[in-house]
C-alpha positions as CSV (number, residue, x, y, z in Angstrom):
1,X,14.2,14.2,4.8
2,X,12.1,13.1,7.8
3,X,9.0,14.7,6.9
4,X,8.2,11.8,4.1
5,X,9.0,9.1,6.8
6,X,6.9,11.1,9.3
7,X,3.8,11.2,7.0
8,X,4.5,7.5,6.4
9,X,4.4,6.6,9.9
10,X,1.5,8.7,10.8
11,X,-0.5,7.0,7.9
12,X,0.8,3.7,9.3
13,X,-0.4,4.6,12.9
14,X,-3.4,6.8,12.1
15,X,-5.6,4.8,9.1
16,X,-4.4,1.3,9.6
17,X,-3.7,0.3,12.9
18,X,-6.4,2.4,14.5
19,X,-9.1,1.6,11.8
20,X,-12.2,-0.4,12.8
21,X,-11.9,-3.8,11.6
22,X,-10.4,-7.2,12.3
23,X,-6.4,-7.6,12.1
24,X,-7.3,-9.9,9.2
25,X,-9.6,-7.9,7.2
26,X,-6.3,-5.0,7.5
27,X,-4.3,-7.4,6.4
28,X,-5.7,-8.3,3.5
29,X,-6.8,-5.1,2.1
30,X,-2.9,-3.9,2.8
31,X,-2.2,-7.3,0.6
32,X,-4.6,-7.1,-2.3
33,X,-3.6,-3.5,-2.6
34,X,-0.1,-3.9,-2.7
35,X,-0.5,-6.7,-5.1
36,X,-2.7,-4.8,-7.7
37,X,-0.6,-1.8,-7.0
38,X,2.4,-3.6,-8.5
39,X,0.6,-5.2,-11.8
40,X,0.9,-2.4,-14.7
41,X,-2.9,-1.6,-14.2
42,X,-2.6,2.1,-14.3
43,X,-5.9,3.8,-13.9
44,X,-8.0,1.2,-12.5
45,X,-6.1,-0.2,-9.8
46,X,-8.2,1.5,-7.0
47,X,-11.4,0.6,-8.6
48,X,-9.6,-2.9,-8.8
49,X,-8.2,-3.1,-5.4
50,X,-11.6,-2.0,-3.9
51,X,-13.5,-3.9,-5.9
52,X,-11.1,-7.3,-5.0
53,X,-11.1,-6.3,-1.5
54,X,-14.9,-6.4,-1.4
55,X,-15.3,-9.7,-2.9
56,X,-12.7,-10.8,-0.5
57,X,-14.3,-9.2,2.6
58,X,-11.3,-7.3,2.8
59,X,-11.1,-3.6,4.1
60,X,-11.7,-1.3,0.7
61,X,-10.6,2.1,2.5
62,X,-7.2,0.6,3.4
63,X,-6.6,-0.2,-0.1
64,X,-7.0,3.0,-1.7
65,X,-4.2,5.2,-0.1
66,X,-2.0,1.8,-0.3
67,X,-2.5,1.3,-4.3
68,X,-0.4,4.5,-5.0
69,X,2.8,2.5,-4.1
70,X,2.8,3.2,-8.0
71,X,2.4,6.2,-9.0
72,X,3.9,8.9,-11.4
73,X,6.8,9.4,-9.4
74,X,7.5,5.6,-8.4
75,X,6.2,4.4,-11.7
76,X,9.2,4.2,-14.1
77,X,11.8,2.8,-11.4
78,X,8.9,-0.1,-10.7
79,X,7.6,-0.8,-13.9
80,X,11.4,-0.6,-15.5
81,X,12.6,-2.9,-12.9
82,X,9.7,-5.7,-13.3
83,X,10.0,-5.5,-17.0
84,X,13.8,-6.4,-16.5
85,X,13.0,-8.9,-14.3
86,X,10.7,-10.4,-17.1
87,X,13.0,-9.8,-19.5
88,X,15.7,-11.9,-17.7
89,X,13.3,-14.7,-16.9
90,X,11.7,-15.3,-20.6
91,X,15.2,-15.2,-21.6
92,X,14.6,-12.2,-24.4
93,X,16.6,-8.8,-24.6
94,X,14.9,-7.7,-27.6
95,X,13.4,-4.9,-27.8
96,X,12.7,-1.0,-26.5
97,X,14.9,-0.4,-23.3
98,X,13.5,1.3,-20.5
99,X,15.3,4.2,-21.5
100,X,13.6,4.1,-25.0
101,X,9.9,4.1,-23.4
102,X,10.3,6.5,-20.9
103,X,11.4,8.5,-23.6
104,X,8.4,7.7,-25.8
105,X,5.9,7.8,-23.0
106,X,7.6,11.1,-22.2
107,X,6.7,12.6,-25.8
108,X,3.7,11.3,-25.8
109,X,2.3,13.0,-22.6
110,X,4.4,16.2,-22.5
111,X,1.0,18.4,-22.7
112,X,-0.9,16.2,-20.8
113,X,-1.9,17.1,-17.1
114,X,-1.4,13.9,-15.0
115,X,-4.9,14.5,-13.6
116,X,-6.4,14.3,-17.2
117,X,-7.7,10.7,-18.3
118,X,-5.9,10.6,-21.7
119,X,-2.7,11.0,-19.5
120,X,-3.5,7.8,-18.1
121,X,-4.7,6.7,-20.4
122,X,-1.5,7.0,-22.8
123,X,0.5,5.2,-19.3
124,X,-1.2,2.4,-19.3
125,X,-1.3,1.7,-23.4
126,X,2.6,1.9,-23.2
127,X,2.4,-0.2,-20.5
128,X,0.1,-2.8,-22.2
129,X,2.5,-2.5,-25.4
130,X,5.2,-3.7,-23.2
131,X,3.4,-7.5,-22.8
132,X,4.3,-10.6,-21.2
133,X,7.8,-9.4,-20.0
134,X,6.1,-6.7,-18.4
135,X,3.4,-8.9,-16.5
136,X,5.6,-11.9,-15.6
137,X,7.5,-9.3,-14.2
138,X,5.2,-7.8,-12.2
139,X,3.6,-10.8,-10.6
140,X,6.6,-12.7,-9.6
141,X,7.3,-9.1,-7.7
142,X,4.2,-8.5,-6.9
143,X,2.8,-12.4,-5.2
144,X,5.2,-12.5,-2.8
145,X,5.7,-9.2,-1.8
146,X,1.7,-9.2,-0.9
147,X,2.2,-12.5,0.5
148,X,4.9,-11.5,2.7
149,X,2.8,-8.0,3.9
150,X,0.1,-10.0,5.0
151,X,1.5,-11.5,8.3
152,X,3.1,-8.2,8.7
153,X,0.7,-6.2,8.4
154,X,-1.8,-8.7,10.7
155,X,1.0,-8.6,13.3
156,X,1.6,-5.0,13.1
157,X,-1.9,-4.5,14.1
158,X,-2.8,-7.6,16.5
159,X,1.1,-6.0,18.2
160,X,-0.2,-2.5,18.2
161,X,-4.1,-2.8,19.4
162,X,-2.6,-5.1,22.5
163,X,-0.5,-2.4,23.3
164,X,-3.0,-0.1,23.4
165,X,-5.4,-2.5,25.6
166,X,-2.8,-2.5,27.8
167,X,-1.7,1.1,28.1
168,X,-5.7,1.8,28.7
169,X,-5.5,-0.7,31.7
170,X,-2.5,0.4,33.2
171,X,-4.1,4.2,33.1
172,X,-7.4,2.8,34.4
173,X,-5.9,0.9,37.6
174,X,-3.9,4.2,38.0
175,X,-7.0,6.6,37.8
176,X,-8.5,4.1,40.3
177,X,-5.6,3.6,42.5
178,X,-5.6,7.4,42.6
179,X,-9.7,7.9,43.6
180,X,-9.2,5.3,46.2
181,X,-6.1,7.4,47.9
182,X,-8.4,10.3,47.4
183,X,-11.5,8.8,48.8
184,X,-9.1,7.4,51.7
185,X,-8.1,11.1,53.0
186,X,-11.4,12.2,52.7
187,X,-12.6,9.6,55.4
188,X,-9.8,10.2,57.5
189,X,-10.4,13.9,57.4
């Protein structure tokens, strides 16, 4: 059970915080990616989110391992929930439950490989058939939880590379403290 959370936090640690760029440009490409992530854009939400975070002067290679918050596995339990969140806001219950599509989507792509492009194709038609319940859903998920990653993100890395700054001072005063003791006995020998 640790291993997922380990890989998470070494992703965290490794690509973002230690990646060469500004605590804002992170931030925002953690942001827009997260954000198109979220919106039932299966298939093209890396070339989206890169293509956004460009425009935007964000970080691109920050967004691409971030985007597959959806993916196959995640994608049902997302997408099901935003459409019942749209659902419940436009005020309509009609329709094919979540149930109904998986179970459709399911028939539809038994003999598909998920690395094929009809696959994904296929996803993201069901997806598009499911309409404005579907979207509203998505971006009143999707706004603030980008908005709220931003300053989490920026904060996560400002927190972590002063850390770091400091750590590399304390072990530089202690490498010189050291030479000096050094240099010290070798004058009084």
């Amino acid at each position: 059970m640790a291993r997922p959370w380990l890989r998470g936090r070494r992703f965290v640690v490794h690509t973002l915080l230690h990646a060469d760029d500004t605590p804002h440009s992170l931030a925002l490409g953690v942001s827009i990616a997260i954000f198109i992530a979220i919106l039932p854009l299966v298939g093209i939400q890396m070339f989206l989110a890169v293509a956004i975070a460009a425009l935007l002067r964000a970080n691109k290679a920050v967004c691409v391992p971030v985007v597959w918050i959806s993916n196959p596995l995640t994608m049902v339990p997302l997408y099901g929930g935003c459409l019942a969140l749209g659902r419940f806001l436009l005020g309509t219950e009609n329709g094919a439950g979540v149930g109904d599509l998986l179970g459709s989507l399911t028939a539809k792509t038994a003999e598909l490989s998920w690395l094929e492009f009809k696959f994904w194709s296929q996803i993201f038609t069901n997806l598009a058939d499911l309409g404005i319940e579907l979207w509203l859903g998505c971006f009143v998920v999707g706004l603030p939880v980008a908005l709220i990653a931003y300053p989490i993100t920026r904060w996560l890395v400002s927190s972590h590379r002063e850390k770091r700054r400091r750590r590399l001072l304390r072990r530089q005063l202690y490498r010189t403290q050291l030479a000096s003791k050094q240099a010290t006995k070798q004058e009084v020998a």
